[in-house]
N, C-alpha and C positions, 0 to 999 in steps of 0.2 A: 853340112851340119843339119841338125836333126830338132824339130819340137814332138816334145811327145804330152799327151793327152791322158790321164787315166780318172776314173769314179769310183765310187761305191764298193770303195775295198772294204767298209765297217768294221776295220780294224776295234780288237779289242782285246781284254786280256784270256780270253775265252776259246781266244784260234790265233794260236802261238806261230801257227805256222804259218799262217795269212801273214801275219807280222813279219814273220823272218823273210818271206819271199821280199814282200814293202822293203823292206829294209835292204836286202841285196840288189834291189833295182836305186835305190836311193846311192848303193856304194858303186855303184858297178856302171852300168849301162847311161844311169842318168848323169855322171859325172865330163858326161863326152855330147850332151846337148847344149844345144843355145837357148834352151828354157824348157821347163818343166811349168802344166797349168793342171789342178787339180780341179775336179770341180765336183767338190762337196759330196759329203758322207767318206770322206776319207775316214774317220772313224764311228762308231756304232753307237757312241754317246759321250758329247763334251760337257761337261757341268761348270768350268769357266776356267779362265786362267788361271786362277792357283792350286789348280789340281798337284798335289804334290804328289799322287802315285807312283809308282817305279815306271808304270806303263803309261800314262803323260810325260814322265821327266824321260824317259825311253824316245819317246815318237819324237819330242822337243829335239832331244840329242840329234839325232839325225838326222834331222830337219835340215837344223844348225848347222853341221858339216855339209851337208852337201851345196847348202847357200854360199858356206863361208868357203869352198871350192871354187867357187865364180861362177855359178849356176843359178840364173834368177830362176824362182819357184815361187808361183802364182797359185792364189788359193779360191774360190768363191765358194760361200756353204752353201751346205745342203741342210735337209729337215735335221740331220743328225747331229750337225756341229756348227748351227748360227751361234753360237755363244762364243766362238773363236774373235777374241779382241787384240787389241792394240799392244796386251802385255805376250800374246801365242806370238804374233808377229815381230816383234823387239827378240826376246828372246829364241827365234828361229829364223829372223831373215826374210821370209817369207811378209811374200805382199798380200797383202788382202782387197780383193777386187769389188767392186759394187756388183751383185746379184745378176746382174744381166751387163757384159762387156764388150763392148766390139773392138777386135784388135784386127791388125794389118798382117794377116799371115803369110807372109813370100811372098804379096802381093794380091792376096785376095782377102776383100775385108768379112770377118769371119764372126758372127755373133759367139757369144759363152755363155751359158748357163747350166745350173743343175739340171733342170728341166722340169720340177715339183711346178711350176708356176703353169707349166702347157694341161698340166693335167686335171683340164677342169670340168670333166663328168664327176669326177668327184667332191662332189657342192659340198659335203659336210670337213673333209681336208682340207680344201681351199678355204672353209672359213677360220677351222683350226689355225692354218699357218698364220691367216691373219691376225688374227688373236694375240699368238705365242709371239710373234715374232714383232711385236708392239713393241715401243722402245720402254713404255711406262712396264710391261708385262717382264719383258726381256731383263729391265733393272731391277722389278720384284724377286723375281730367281736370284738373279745371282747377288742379292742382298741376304739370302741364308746360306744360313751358317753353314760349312765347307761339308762338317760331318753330314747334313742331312740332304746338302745336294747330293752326296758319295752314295748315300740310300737310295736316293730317287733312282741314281745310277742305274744303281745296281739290282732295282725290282726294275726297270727300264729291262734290261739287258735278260734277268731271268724271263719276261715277258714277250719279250720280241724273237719275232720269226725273222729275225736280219740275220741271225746266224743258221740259216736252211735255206734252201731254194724256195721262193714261192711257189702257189701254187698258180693254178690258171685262171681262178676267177681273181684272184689275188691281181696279176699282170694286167686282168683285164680290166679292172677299175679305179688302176694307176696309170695305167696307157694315156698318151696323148690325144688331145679333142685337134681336130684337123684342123678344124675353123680358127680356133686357137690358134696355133702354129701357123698358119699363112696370116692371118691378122699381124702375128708376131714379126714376122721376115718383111711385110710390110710398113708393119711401123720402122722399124730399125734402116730398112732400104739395103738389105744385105741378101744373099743368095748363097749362103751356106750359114751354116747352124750345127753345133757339138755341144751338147748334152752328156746325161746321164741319167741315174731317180730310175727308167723303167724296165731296165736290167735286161735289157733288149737288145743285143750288139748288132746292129743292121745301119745299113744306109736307105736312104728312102728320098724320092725325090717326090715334091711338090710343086701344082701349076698354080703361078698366081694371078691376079685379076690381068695384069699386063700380060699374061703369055708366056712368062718368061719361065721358066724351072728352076727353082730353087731346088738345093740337095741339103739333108739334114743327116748330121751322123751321131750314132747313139754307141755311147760305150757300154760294156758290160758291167757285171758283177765282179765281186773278186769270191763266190764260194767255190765251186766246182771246177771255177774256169778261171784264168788271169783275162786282163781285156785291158788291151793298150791301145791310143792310137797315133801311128809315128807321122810326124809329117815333115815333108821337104819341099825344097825349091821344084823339085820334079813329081812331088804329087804327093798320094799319101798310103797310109796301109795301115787298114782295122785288125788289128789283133785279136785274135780269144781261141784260147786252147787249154786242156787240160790244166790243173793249179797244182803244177808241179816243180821241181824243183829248178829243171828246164825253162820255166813261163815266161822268166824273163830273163 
C-alpha cells in the first residue's frame, strides 16, 4: 500500500484543467492508498466554509467521495486556505491537522508542513502570516458577509501570480532560511521533513548540530508540472512531470 503526498495545486475556477487532473487523482489513483495528506494551498483562495460556489461545492464533492471510499485524507493549510474549518471538514471527511504534524510513516517519524513558516528571510511575510492568521484577525474575515468575501476572492485571484510560474527572484525570497530548517528538525527530534509553499520539487539533505543528516523533501507546484510524492514500506518517489493528462 501506498501514501501519497501532494501541495500547491492552487486550484481554482480559473484552471479547469488543474481541477480535472485533481480530480481524477482523487477518483482513480488515490482510491487504492492507505492515506492521502495534503499540505496546504490546495486551492488559490478559501474565503470560508459557506462558500456556496459551484467550484467549493465541486472540490467539497470529491473530497467527500473519496473519504467516504475508505481513504483517510489529511489536510494542513497553507497561506492560501487557513480559513478551511470544522464545517470544510464535516462536510468532506477530511481531517484537519495542526500546521506542523509528526506522523509515523512506515516506521520513520516524519515532520508535515506547508513549509511558509521555514521561509523566514522573508520578515515582512512572516509578519503578514502572523497577523492574518490571528484567531481574533481570522474571526474578523469571515464575520463579512459571503458577498464581499466572494470579492476579495476574486480581486485575490485577478491579482495573483499563483496562476503562472514564478519568477526567480520570486523563488528566491520564498526559499527556505537553512538555519530555520535545522532549528526546526531539531526542535521536532525528527530526520525527515515533507513540505511544500516553494514550488521547488527536490530533496535535500541537512547536517545537524549532532552529526546526524536529516533529509527534507519538497513537493512541487501543480502549473506546468503535477508533483506528487508516493511513499511506501520500501521507500519513496518524488514525482514532477509535465501537467498533463498522464500526470497522474
Amino acid at each position: 500500500m501506498t501514501t501519497w503526498f501532494l501541495s500547491d495545486l492552487h486550484l481554482s475556477p480559473a484552471r479547469p484543467d488543474i481541477s480535472a487532473l485533481a480530480f481524477k487523482f482523487f477518483r482513480t489513483t488515490a482510491r487504492q492508498a492507505d492515506a492521502i495528506y495534503i499540505l496546504g494551498d490546495l486551492v488559490d483562495a478559501w474565503i470560508g466554509d459557506d462558500d456556496t460556489s459551484a467550484f467549493a461545492q465541486s472540490l467539497q464533492h470529491e473530497l467527500g467521495e473519496l473519504t467516504r471510499s475508505g481513504v483517510p485524507t489529511f489536510f494542513i493549510a497553507g497561506n492560501r486556505d487557513f480559513l478551511m474549518g470544522a464545517a470544510f471538514s464535516e462536510k468532506t471527511g477530511v481531517t484537519l491537522l495542526p500546521e506542523e504534524t509528526v506522523v509515523d510513516l512506515y516506521g520513520v517519524p516524519t515532520l508535515l508542513l506547508h513549509g511558509d513558516s521555514l521561509c523566514t528571510d522573508d520578515v515582512r511575510y512572516q509578519r503578514f502570516r502572523r497577523f492574518i492568521r490571528h484567531p481574533w484577525v481570522s474571526g474578523a474575515l469571515l464575520a463579512l458577509p459571503l458577498t464581499v468575501r466572494l470579492w476579495i476572492a476574486r480581486k485575490l485571484r485577478a491579482n495573483s501570480s499563483s496562476q503562472q510560474p514564478l519568477t526567480p527572484a520570486q523563488l528566491s525570497i520564498m526559499d527556505v532560511n537553512d538555519s530555520t530548517v535545522r532549528a526546526t528538525f531539531e526542535g521536532f527530534g525528527v530526520q525527515r521533513m515533507i513540505h511544500g509553499h516553494t514550488h521547488r520539487p527536490a530533496i535535500h539533505q541537512h547536517v545537524l548540530k549532532t552529526g546526524a543528516t536529516a533529509e527534507r523533501i519538497v513537493l512541487g507546484d501543480w502549473y506546468e508540472q503535477g508533483s506528487l510524492l508516493r511513499v511506501d514500506a520500501n521507500g519513496y518517489d518524488l514525482i514532477y512531470r509535465p501537467l498533463t493528462a498522464d500526470t497522474v
